[in-house]
N, C-alpha and C positions, 0 to 999 in steps of 0.2 A: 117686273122685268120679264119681259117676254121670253127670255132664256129658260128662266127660271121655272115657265110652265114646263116648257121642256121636258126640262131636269125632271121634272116629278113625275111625267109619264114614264121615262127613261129609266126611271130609278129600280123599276125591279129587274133590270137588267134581261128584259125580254127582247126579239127585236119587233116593231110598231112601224108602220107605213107611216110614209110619209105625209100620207091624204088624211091618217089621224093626227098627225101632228099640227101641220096646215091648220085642221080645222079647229084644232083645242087653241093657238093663237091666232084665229081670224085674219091668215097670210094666207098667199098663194105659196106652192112647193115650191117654188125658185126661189124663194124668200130665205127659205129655210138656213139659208149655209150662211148666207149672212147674220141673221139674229144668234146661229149657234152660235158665230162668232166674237158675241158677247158676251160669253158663259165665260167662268173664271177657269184661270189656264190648267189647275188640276185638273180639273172636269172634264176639260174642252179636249185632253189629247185620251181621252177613254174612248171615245166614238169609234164605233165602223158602220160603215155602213156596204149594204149591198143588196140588188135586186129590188129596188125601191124600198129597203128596212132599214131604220136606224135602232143600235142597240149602243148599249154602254158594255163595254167588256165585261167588269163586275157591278154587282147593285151596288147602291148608295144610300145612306142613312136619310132618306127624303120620304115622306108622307105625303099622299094626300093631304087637302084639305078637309074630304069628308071621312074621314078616318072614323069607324065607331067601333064601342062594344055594346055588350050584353049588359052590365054591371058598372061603367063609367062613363062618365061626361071629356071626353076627346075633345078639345080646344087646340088646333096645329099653328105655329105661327113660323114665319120666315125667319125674323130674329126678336130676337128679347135680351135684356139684360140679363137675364138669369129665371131658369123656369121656377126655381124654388123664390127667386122673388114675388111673381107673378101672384104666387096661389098664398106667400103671406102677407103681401099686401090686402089681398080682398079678404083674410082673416082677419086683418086687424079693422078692416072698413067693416065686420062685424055682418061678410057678406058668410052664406056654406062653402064649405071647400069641400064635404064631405065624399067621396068617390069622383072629385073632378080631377082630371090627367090636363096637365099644359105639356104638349111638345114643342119642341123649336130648335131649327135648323142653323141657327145661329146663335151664339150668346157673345155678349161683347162683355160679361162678368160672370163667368161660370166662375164657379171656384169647386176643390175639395174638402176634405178635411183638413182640418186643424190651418187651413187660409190658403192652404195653396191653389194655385190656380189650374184651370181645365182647358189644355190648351187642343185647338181643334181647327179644321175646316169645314167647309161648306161638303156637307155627305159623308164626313167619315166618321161621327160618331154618331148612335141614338143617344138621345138626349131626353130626360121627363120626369117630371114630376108629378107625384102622386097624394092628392090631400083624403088624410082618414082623421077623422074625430073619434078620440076616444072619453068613456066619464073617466077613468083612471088620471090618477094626477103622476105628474112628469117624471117622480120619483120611480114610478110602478113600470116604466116603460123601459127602461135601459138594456132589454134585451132586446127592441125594438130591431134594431138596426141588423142583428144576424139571425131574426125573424126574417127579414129583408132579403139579406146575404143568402140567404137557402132557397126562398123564392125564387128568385132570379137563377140560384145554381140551377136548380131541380129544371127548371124553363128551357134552359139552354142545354143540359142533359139530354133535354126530351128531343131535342133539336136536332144531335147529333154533336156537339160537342162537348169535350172529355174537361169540363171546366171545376176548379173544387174554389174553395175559401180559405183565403187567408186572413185569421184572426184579424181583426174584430170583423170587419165587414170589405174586404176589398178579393172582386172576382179573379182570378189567378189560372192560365196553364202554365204548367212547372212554375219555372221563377219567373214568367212574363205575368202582367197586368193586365187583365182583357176590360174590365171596368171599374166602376166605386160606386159605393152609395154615400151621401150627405144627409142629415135629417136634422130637422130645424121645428121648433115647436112653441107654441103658444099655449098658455090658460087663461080663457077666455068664455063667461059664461056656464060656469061649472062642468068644462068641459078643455082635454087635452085638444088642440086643433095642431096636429103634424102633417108637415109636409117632407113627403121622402122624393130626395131626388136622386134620380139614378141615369148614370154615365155607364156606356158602353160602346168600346171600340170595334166601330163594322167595320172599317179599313181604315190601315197605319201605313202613313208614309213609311220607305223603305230605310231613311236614315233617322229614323226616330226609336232608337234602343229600349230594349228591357218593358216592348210593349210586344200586342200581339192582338189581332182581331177576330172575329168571326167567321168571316171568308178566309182566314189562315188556318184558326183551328178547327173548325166545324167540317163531316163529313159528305154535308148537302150544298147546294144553296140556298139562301131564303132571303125576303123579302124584308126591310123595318117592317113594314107590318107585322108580319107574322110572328117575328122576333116580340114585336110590343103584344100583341095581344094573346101570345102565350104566358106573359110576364103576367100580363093584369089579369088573364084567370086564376093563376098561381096567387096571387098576393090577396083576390078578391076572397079565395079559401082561408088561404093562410091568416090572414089581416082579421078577417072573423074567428076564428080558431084561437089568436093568440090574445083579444081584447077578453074571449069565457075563459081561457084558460093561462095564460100566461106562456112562458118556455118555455116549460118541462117537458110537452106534445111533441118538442122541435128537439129534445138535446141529443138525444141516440142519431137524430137522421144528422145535425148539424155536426158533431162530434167527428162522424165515416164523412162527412164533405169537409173537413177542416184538413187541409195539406199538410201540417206540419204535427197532428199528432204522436204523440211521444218520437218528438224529434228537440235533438237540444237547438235553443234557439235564443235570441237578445231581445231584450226591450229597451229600444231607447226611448228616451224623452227629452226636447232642448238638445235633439241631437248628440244624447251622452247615452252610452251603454248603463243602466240603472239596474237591471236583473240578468244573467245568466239561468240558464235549467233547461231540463226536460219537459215539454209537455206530457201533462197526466191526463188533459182531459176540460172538459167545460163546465163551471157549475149551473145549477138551476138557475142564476140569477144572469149568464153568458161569461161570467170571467172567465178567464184564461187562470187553470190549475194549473202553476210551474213546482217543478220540484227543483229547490236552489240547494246550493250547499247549506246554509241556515236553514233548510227545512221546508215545507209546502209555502206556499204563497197564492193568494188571490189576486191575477192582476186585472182590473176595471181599466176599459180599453181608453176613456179620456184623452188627455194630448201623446198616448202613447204610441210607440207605433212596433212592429216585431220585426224582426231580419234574421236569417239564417249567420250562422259563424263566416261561411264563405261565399255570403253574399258580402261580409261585411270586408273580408282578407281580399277578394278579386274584383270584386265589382266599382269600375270607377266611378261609376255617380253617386253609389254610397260612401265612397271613399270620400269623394269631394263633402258629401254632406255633412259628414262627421266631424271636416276640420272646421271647428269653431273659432279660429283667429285668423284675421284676414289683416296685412298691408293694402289700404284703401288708398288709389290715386287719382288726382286728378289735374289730368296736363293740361292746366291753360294754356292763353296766348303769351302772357309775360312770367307767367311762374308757375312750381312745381306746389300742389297741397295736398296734405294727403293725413291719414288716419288708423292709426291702430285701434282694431276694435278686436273684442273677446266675447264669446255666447249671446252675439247682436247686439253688444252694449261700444261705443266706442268711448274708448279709454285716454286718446291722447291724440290730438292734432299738429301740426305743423306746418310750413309753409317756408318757401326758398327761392327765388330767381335761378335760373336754369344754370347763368356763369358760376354758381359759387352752391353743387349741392351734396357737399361734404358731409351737413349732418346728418342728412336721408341715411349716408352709409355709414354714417359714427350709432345712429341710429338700429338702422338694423344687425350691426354687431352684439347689439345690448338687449334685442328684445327680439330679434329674428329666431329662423328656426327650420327645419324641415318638416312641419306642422302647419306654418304659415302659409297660408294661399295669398298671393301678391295678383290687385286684379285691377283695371285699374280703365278709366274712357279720357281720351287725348283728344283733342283738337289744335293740336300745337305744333303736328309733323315730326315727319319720320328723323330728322337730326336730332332735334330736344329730344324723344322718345329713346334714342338711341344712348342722351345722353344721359336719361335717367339709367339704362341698363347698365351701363356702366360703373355705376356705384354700386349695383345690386350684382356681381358677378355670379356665375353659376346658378341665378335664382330666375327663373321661369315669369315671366311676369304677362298674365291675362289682359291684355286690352280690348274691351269691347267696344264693337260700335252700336250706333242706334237702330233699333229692331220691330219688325211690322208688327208684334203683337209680344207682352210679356204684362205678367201681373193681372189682368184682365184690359190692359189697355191697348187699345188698338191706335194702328200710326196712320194717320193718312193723307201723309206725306208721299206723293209722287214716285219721288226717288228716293229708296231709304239710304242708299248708298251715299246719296249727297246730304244727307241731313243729320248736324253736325250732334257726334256723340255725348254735349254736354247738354244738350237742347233736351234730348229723351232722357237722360239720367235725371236732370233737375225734375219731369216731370213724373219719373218714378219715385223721386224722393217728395216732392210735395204730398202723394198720399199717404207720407208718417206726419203731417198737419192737417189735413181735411182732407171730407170725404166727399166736401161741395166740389160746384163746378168754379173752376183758379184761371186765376190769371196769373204764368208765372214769369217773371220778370230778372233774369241776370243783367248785372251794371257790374261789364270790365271791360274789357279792351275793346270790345263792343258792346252792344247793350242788345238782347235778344227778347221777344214779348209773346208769349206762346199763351194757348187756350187749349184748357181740358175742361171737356162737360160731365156732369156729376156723374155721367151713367162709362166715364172711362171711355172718352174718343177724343182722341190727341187731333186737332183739327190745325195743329200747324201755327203760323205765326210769322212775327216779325223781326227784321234783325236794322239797325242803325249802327252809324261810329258811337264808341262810347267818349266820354269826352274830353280824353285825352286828342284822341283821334280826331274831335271837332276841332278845337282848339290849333292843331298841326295844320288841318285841310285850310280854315280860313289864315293860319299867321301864312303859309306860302301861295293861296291865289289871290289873297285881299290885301290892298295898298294900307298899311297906317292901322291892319290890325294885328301883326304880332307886337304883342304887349301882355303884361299879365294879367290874369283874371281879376274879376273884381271880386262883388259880394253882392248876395243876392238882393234886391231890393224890388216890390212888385212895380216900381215906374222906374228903370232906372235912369241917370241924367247923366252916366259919362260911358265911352265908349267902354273902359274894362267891365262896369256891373253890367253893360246892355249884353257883353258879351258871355258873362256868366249866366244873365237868367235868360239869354234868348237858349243855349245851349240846355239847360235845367226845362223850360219852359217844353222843348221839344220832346226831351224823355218822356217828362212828367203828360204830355199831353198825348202822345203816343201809347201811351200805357192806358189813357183815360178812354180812351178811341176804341182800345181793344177791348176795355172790359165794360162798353156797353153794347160792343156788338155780340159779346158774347150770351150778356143778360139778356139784349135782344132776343138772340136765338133761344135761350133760354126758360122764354115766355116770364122773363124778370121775376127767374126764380134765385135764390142765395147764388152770388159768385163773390168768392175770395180772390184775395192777391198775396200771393205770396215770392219773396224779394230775395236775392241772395246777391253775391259779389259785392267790389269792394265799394261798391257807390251806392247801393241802397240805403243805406241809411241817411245820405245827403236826399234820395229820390222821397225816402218817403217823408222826412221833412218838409219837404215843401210843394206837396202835395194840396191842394184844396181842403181847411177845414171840416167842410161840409162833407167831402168823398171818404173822407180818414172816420171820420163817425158813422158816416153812412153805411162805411162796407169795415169786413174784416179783414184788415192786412200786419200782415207778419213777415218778419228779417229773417230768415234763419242764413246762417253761416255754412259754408263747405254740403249745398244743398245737391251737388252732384254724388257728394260723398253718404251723404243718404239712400237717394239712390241707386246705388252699387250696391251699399249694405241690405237694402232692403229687397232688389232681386236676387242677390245671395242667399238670405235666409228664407227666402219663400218658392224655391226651387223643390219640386217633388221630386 
């Protein structure tokens, strides 16, 4: 995209004539204000321009293409799935990764630690991963990551920002977030092949809390470049330094960078407080010394994560994360379904028509609570929704709609505003079933046929009457066909089975339509189907022998109600 060259001349936030611009997209300067105008609308309202200059107010997290160093192999890309996939993929294809850096200004499955996702625009974070081979086997490396954590402080120190570490490895001013590192590794060849990927916030939107970026906290300004290639000399030292020597060269510097020394503090894990104490201190090996009331303890940073007491007492998002029981809802067209679940396990389902929903609230007498987060995606309108409130008195109830990017999936859908909230929930819950690229299919009051491709891009979909709805449409504008359904038969010879399997034959043929256009696109790599409402299981009965063997399809039940649970617990 021609914007996009733009963007990367633009990005150090200099101002550039316009006759450079011009010439780097092969336009005349009149041109210009129209191709700007295909730059994404963050981006697009930074410009000023004056005196024939165009500048960006602040820089942006964009690269060159010819990006180098001294010590690494620089590979820039516009988008990727994910840059730590990039460099273990060609591990595993058994290609070196050893000092090769992937950037990318885009990912459509960044993730963090312990699964949660790296949520971002176009220029506002650096993004890259870095592959180092060590001989050391995987056991030897666990201090790897706040080997890392220092590098990067000590970078951005040098920078002019007053940035420290918060155990185990994530970069911190005060209680704000400035970055993370991820690190992923293979043994392969008598040899550790790790790929470190490391996130950092250059600019944060303004309503995106309890973060903080670089152009916020930093003294100067500077360029992604310069930002990246102060990092990679740092790690290029460090990274050598810790493969002879291990962590011990690092623990005095890491120790005075560590924010929370002898500060009392929590460890959760599974979102439960598990340790209380004072930090003492870091062992040789990176754990976290806590002094608890039982005594010293070693804590190894694994699914665990640290919080201040008053981050945990004030702060609402950690508040939200620590309630482990959720009332799960979900507002169809003709009824209420929904799910008590505990520490991401759901415990007990139900289901009710909207006239008679007494037991919802016999229900949460018995098992509610001021603990319980009630969260819930409707398509069923603001009366039914009102009527579920009404059982739930006093109790706060979350109803989300469907959203341009969550989980690592991107929507791209038009209007998200018009795109109906059980549509994206089904397609967040089908990834607690695969990780292929789905065809996912609801059969209720309508019948809806959506496509997500392996690499998480919700590409939208289809919606028909489900077949209640057929059945209504043809009994009042067709002469002699309100009559009862029949039974499916592949020839059928009276008008009730023509009218069941013409109606079945549509579903089923609808659904078949989308998931070879997906495989199409997909260069007829694996797609799944996966089915939920109350008519899947009649859908996938009578499905094509051959298509039921041929691919993977599965029914699951209350798949909005997945869903929900699963952007719940993967919230950072």
């Amino acid at each position: 995209m021609l914007s996009n060259q733009i963007i990367q001349i633009l990005a150090d936030g200099t101002p550039h004539h316009i006759t450079e611009l011009a010439n780097a997209v092969h336009h005349s300067p009149q041109q210009l204000n129209t191709i700007w105008q295909q730059t994404v609308p963050h981006i697009r309202g930074l410009l000023r321009q004056k005196d024939g200059f165009w500048r960006l107010i602040r820089p942006l997290a964009v690269l060159p293409e010819t990006q180098e160093h001294d010590f690494f192999d620089i590979r820039v890309l516009s988008c990727t799935t994910s840059t730590n996939d990039e460099l273990l993929q060609r591990a595993r294809d058994g290609l070196p990764i050893h000092r090769q850096v992937v950037v990318a200004h885009e990912q459509s499955a960044g993730r963090g630690r312990q699964g949660r996702v790296w949520v971002h625009r176009l220029g506002e974070c650096l993004m890259f991963s870095v592959g180092w081979s060590f001989m050391q086997e995987q056991a030897q490396l666990g201090a790897l990551a706040l080997v890392v954590a220092l590098s990067c402080q000590r970078s951005l120190q040098a920078l002019g920002c007053a940035v420290q570490i918060k155990w185990s490895n994530d970069l911190v001013v005060g209680r704000d977030k400035l970055g993370g590192i991820l690190i992923e590794s293979l043994r392969q060849n008598h040899q550790t092949h790790t790929v470190i990927g490391v996130g950092i916030n250059f600019v944060v939107p303004k309503n995106l809390a309890y973060t903080t970026s670089l152009q916020a906290a930093c003294s100067r300004k500077m360029t992604a470049g310069q930002v990246l290639n102060q990092i990679l000399d740092a790690l290029h030292e460090d990274l050598n330094l810790f493969s002879q020597q291990g962590f011990i060269p690092f623990q005095a510097a890491y120790q005075a960078a560590h924010r929370d020394h002898q500060q009392e503090i929590c460890i959760l894990q599974n979102n439960e407080i598990v340790e209380t104490g004072t930090v003492l201190g870091i062992a040789n090996n990176g754990a976290l010394i806590l002094q608890t009331e039982n005594g010293e303890k070693h804590i190894m940073s694994g699914e665990t994560s640290l919080r201040l007491p008053e981050q945990i007492a004030q702060n609402p998002t950690v508040q939200a994360a620590l309630k482990t029981r959720y009332l799960l809802l979900d507002g169809g067209n003709s009824r209420l379904k929904w799910a008590w679940a505990e520490n991401g396990i759901i415990t007990h389902t139900n289901h009710s028509p909207y006239r008679d929903l007494q037991i919802l609230q016999q229900e949460w007498l018995k098992m509610g609570g001021d603990d319980v987060r009630v969260v819930g995606s409707a398509v069923c309108g603001l009366a039914k929704q009102a009527m579920v409130a009404a059982q739930l008195p006093h109790v706060k109830i979350e109803w989300l709609s469907s959203m341009k990017r969550a989980l690592g999936i991107y929507n791209h859908y038009q209007n998200v505003e018009q795109h109906g909230a059980d549509r994206w929930f089904n397609a967040l819950g089908s990834r607690q079933f695969t990780q292929n690229a789905c065809v996912i299919m609801s059969c209720g009051t309508a019948v809806t046929i959506d496509a997500l491709t392996q690499d998480n891009h919700y590409l939208g979909g289809t919606i028909m009457p489900g077949f209640h709805l057929m059945k209504e449409s043809l009994a009042l504008r067709t002469a002699n066909l309100n009559q009862p359904l029949g039974k499916l038969f592949p020839f059928p010879t009276t008008t009730a089975n023509a009218l069941a399997g013409g109606m079945m034959d549509a579903v089923c043929g609808s659904l078949m339509v989308m998931h070879g256009r997906l495989k199409a696109r997909m260069n007829h790599a694996t797609v799944d189907v996966i089915m939920t409402g109350g008519g899947a299981s009649k859908v996938a009965k009578s499905l094509p022998e051959t298509f039921v063997l041929d691919n993977n399809v599965k029914i699951v039940d209350n798949l909005v109600i997945f869903g929900l649970l699963n952007w719940l617990e993967n919230q950072s």
